[in-house]
C-alpha distance (Angstrom), angle and dihedral (degrees) to the residues before:
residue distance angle dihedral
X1 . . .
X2 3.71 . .
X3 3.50 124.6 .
X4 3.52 132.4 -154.4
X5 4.17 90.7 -80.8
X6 3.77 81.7 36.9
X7 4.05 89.6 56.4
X8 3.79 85.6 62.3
X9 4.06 103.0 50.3
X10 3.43 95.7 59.6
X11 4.13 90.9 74.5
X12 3.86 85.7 27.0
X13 4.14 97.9 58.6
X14 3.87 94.2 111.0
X15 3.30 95.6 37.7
X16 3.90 89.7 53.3
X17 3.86 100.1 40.4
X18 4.24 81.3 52.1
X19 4.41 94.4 52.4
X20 3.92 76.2 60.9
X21 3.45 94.5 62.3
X22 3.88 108.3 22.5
X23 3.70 118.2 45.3
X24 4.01 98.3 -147.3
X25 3.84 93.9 54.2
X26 3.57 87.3 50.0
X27 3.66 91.3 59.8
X28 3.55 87.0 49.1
X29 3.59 96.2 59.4
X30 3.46 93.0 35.3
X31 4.24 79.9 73.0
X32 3.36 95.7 36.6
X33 4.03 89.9 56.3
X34 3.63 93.9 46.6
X35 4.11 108.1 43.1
X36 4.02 89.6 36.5
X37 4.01 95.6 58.3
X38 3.84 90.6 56.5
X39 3.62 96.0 48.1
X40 3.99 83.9 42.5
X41 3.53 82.9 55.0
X42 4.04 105.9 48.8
X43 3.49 91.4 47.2
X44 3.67 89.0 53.1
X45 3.74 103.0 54.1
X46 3.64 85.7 43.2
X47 4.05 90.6 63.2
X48 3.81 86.7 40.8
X49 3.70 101.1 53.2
X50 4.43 100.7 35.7
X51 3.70 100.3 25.9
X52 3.16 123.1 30.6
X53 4.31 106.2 72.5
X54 3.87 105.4 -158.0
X55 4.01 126.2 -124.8
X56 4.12 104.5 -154.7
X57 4.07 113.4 -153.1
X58 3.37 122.3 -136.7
X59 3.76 95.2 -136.5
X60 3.29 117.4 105.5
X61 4.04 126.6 -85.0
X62 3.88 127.5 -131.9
X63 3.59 121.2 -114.7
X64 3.79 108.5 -55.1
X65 3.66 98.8 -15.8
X66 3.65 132.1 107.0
X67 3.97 128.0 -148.5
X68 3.69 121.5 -149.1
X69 3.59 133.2 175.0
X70 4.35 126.3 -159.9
X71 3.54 113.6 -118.3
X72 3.01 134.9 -92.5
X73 3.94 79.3 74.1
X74 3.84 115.2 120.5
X75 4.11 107.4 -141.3
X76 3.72 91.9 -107.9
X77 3.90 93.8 49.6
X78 3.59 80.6 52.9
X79 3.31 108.3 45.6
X80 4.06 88.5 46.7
X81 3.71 87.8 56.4
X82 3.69 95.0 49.6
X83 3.58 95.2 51.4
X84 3.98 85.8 56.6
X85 3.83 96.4 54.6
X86 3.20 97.3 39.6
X87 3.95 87.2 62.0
X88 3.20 87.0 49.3
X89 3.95 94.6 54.8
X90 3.93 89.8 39.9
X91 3.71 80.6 80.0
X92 3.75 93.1 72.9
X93 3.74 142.8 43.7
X94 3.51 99.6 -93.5
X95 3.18 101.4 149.5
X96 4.57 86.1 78.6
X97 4.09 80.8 67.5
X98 3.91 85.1 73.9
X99 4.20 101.5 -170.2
X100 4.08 109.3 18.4
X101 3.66 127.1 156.2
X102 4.22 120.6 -141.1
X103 3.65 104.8 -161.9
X104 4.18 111.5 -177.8
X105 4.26 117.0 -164.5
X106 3.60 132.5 -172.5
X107 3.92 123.8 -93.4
X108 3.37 92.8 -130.5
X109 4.33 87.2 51.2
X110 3.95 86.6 46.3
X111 3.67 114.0 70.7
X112 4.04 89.3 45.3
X113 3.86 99.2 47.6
X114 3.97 91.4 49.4
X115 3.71 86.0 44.8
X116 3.84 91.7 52.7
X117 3.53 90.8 48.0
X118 4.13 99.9 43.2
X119 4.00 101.8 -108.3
X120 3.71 130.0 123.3
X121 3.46 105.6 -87.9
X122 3.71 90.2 -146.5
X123 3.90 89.6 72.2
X124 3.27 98.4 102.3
X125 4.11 96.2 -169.5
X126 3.33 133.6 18.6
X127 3.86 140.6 164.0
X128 3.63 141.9 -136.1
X129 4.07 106.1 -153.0
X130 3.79 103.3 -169.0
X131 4.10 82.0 55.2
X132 3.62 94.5 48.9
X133 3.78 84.2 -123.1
X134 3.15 150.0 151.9
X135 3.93 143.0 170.7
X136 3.86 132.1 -154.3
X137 3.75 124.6 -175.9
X138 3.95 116.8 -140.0
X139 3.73 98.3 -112.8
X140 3.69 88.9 80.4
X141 3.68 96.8 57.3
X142 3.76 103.8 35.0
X143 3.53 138.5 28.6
X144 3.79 116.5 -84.5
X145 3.97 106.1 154.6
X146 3.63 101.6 -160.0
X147 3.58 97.9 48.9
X148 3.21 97.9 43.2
X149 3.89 91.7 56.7
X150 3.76 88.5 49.7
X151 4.12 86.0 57.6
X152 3.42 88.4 38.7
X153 3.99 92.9 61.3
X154 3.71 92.8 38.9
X155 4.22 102.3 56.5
X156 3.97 103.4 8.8
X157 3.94 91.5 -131.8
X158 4.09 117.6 143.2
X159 3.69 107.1 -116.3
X160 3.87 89.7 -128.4
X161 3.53 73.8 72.8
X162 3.62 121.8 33.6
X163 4.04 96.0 83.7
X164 3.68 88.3 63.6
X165 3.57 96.0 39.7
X166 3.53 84.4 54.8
X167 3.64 107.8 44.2
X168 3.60 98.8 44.7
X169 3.91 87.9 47.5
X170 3.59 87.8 53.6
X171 4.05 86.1 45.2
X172 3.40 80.7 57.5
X173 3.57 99.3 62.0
X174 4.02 86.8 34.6
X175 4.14 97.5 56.8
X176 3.43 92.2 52.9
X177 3.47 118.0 27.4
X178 3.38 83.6 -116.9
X179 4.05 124.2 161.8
X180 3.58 97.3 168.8
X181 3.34 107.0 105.2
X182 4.37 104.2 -150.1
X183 3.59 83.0 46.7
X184 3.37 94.7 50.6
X185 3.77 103.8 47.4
X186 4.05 83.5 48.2
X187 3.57 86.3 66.2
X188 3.91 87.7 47.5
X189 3.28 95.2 58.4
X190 3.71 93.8 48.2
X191 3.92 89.6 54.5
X192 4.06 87.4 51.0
X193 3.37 89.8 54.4
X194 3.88 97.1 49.1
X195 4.02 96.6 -104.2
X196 3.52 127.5 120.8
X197 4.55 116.1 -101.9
X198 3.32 110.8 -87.4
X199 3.85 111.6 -120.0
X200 3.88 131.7 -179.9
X201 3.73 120.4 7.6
X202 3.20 134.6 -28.1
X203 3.90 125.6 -110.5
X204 4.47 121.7 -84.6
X205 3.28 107.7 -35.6
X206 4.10 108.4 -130.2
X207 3.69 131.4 -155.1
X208 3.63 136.3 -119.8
X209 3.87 131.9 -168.3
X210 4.12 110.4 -145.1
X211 4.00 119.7 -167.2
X212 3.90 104.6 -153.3
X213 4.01 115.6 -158.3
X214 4.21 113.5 -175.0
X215 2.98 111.2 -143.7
X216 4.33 97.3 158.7
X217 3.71 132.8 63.7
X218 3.62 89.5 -95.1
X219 3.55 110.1 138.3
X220 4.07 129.9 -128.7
X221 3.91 86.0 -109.4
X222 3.74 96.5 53.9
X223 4.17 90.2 38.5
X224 3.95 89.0 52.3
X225 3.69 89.3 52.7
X226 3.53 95.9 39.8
X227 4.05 91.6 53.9
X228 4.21 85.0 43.8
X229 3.74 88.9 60.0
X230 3.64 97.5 44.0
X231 3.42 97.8 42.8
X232 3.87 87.3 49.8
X233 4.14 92.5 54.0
X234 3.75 90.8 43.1
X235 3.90 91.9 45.3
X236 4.08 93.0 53.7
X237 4.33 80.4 51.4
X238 3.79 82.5 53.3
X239 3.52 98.2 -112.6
X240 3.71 120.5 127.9
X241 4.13 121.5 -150.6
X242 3.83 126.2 -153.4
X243 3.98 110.4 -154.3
X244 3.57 110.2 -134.9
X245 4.01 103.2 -178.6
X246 3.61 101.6 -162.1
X247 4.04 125.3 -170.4
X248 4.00 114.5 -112.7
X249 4.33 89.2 -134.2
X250 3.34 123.9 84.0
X251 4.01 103.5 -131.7
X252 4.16 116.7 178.9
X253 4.05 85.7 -157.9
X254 3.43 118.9 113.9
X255 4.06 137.9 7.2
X256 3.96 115.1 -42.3
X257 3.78 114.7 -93.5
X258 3.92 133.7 -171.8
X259 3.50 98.0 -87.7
X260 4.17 92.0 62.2
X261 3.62 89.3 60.1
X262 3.45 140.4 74.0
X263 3.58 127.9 -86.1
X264 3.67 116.3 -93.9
X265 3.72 126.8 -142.6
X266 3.60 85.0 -84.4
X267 3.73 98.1 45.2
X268 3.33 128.3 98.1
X269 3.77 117.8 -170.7
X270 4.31 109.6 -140.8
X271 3.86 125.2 -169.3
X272 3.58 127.2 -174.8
X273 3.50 112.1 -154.8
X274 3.63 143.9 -175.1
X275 2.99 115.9 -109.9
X276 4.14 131.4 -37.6
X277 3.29 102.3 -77.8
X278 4.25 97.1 -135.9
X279 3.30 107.2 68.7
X280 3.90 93.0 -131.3
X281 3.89 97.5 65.8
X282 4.35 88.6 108.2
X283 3.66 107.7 -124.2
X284 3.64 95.3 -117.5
X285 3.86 90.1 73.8
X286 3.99 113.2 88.4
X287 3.31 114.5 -161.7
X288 3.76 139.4 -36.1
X289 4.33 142.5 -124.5
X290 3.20 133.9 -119.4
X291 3.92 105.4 -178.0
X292 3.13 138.8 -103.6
X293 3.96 102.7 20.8
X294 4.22 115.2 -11.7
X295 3.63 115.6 85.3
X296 3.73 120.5 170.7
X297 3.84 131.7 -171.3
X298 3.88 131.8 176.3
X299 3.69 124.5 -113.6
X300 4.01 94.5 -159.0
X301 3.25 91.7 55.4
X302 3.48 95.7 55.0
X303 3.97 98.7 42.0
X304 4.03 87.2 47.6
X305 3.86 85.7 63.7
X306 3.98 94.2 42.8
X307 3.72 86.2 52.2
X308 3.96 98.5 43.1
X309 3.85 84.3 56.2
X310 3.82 92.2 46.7
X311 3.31 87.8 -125.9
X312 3.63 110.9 113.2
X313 3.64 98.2 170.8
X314 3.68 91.6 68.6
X315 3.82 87.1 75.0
X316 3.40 100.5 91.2
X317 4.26 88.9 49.2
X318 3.24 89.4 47.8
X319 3.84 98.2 51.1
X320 3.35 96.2 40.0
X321 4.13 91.0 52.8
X322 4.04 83.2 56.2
X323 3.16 88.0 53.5
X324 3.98 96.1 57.6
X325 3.34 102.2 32.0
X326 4.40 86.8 56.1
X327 4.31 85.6 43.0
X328 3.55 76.4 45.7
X329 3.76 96.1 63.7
X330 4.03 88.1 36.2
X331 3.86 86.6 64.1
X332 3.94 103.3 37.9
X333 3.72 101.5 41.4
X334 3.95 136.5 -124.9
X335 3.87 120.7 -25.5
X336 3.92 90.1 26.1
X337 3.63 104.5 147.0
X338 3.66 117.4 114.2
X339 3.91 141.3 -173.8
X340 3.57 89.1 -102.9
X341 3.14 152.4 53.9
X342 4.13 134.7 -1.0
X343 4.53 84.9 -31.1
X344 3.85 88.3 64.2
X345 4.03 101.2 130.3
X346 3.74 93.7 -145.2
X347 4.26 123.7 51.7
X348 3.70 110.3 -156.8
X349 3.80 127.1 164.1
X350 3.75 92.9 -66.7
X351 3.94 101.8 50.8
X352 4.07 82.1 49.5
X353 3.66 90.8 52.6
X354 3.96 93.7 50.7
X355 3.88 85.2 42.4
X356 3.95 88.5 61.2
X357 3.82 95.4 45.8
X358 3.77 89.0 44.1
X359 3.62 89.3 -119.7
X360 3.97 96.2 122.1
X361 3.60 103.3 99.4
X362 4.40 148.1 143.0
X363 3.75 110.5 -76.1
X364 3.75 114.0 -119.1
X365 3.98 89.6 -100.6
X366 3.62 90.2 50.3
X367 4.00 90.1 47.2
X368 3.95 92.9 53.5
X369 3.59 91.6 47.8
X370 3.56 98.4 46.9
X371 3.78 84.9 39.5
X372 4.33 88.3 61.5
X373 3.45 94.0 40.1
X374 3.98 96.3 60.5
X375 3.61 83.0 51.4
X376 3.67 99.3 47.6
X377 3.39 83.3 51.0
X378 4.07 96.4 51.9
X379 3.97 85.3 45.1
X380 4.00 95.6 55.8
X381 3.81 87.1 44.0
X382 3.79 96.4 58.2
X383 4.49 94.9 34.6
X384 4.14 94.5 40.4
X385 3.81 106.0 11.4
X386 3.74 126.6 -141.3
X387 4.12 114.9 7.3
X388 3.71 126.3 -139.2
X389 3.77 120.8 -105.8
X390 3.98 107.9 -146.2
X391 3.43 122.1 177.5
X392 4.21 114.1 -172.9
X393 3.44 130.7 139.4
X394 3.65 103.3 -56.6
X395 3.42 99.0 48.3
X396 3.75 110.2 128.6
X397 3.74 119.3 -116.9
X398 3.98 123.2 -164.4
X399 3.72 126.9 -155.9
């Protein structure tokens, strides 16, 4: 499900979660992501071409593509494999991929090939575009208990549905020619969810002007890199935030600014608070909606998950993915979660591991939407001006 960029962020998370935050270390691994890859990849077609010695099945392929297995595979072990993947990749329109190679290897083979060749062993696919390759180890397609508990512990994905979380990932690299890995795995979730990958750019980008009130203990560090990250997963949907850090006090001294008056059609109105103020709200809810323009999310909440991980510089991420997923719901409308994606309603080890990797991100559905509501938005502004914000007793409320 990791790829040969992939391979790389698995001893790179901190380092990664950091460039999000600080601007030098993202330079760093900006370098690190784009010389490692290519050595990645020379070592790789190395093992492919002089050590690995090929057993063909006699099953049949699909379209173009051609299914190989590394000895020591027996023919029937083989050809039982095959059939499995190929299932898998029935899913899909593979068939647009023209000439691919599927090449399966043994568990046990697995850990010391990626260790000869300097990738995380716990990768357990990976592809190699310009080849028209890719790898998969065994312990997706069969049952090997051990490894799959050691894959289970690294990405937090069911094995009923690693395979496909894997293959369409990989698709996702495939379709496109794609080696970056968010853009990739947006692709992959498209294909899970019966679209077609997204390739190229997305449509006009659109603007949107955010008023932010503190009202936490959250410092100006971990706000700046909160507002980086959000503005980063809003600005691969295409939508573009303005920061407008407003103070909590009313003061009557000088000239009035933006933040003393209302939010225009534009505007959205953000407050980061506390804590939830009834003790019932569960602390793995981060914030809440009140449409059209106030959006609210809770800085304990996300610094008690930074801490439970022991990984306190994931606050800011983690804030700042509250924050878009809430300006999320601002921009799509009631009833917007989804099963995938950044609008999931419920973060469990998985969605925290994307969140890390900066993989946890609006669908492309979600991004066009969101896209033509900004500009609705800037449209009503300039034909009606300012809109009314009402809040009664219908007025819809996300958590």
């Amino acid at each position: 499900m990791n790829f040969y960029v992939l391979a790389t962020i698995a001893g790179l998370t901190l380092l990664a979660a950091l460039s999000r935050i600080f601007p030098l270390s993202l330079r760093m691994y900006g370098f690190a992501v784009f010389l490692l890859p290519t050595l990645f990849l020379n070592s790789v077609r190395a093992q492919s071409d002089y050590h690995l010695q090929i057993v063909k099945p006699t099953v049949g392929g699909l379209f173009s593509q051609r299914f190989l297995c590394a000895k020591p595979y027996s023919i029937a072990e083989c050809n039982e494999q095959v059939v499995i993947l190929q299932v898998a990749l029935r899913r899909y329109p593979i068939e647009r991929l023209g000439q691919w190679t599927w090449v399966i290897v043994r568990s046990e083979d697995w850990k010391p090939i990626l260790t000869r060749v300097q990738m995380d062993p716990d990768s357990p696919a990976f592809s190699i575009l310009e080849r028209h390759q890719t790898f998969f180890e065994e312990a997706l397609l069969v049952s090997k208990p051990e490894r799959q508990l050691e894959l289970l512990k690294k990405w937090h994905i069911p094995f009923d549905k690693f395979l496909d979380f894997a293959v369409s990932h990989e698709l996702g690299h495939a379709f496109c020619g794609e080696s970056d890995e968010i853009k990739a795995e947006r692709s992959g979730q498209r294909l899970r969810k019966g679209e077609g990958p997204l390739c190229g750019k997305l449509g006009p980008s659109a603007t949107i002007t955010v008023q932010m009130y503190n009202y936490s203990r959250a410092s100006p560090t971990v706000l700046t890199g909160a507002e980086r990250e959000a503005g980063r997963i809003l600005g691969e949907a295409g939508v573009q935030p303005v920061w407008l850090e407003c103070p909590v006090e009313p003061s009557s001294v000088g000239p009035e600014g933006p933040c003393k008056k209302a939010p225009e059609a534009t505007g959205i109105r953000l407050r980061v608070l506390a804590a939830p103020t009834e003790i019932k709200v569960r602390d793995t809810i981060f914030g809440f909606t009140v449409h059209p323009v106030l959006a609210s999310v809770y800085y304990e909440h996300a610094a008690r998950r930074a801490k439970s991980d022991d990984a306190e510089f994931e606050l800011p991420i983690i804030l700042g993915c509250a924050i878009a997923h809430e300006l999320g719901h601002l921009l799509l409308g009631p009833d917007s979660h989804s099963d995938w994606g950044i609008m999931q309603g419920k973060w469990e080890p998985n969605q925290f591991r994307q969140l890390t990797m900066g993989t946890f991100l609006f669908t492309a559905e979600q991004s066009r939407l969101m896209r033509a509501q900004a500009q609705m938005r800037t449209r009503a502004q300039a034909e009606n001006g300012d809109i009314a914000v009402a809040l009664s007793s219908d007025t819809k409320v996300h958590q």
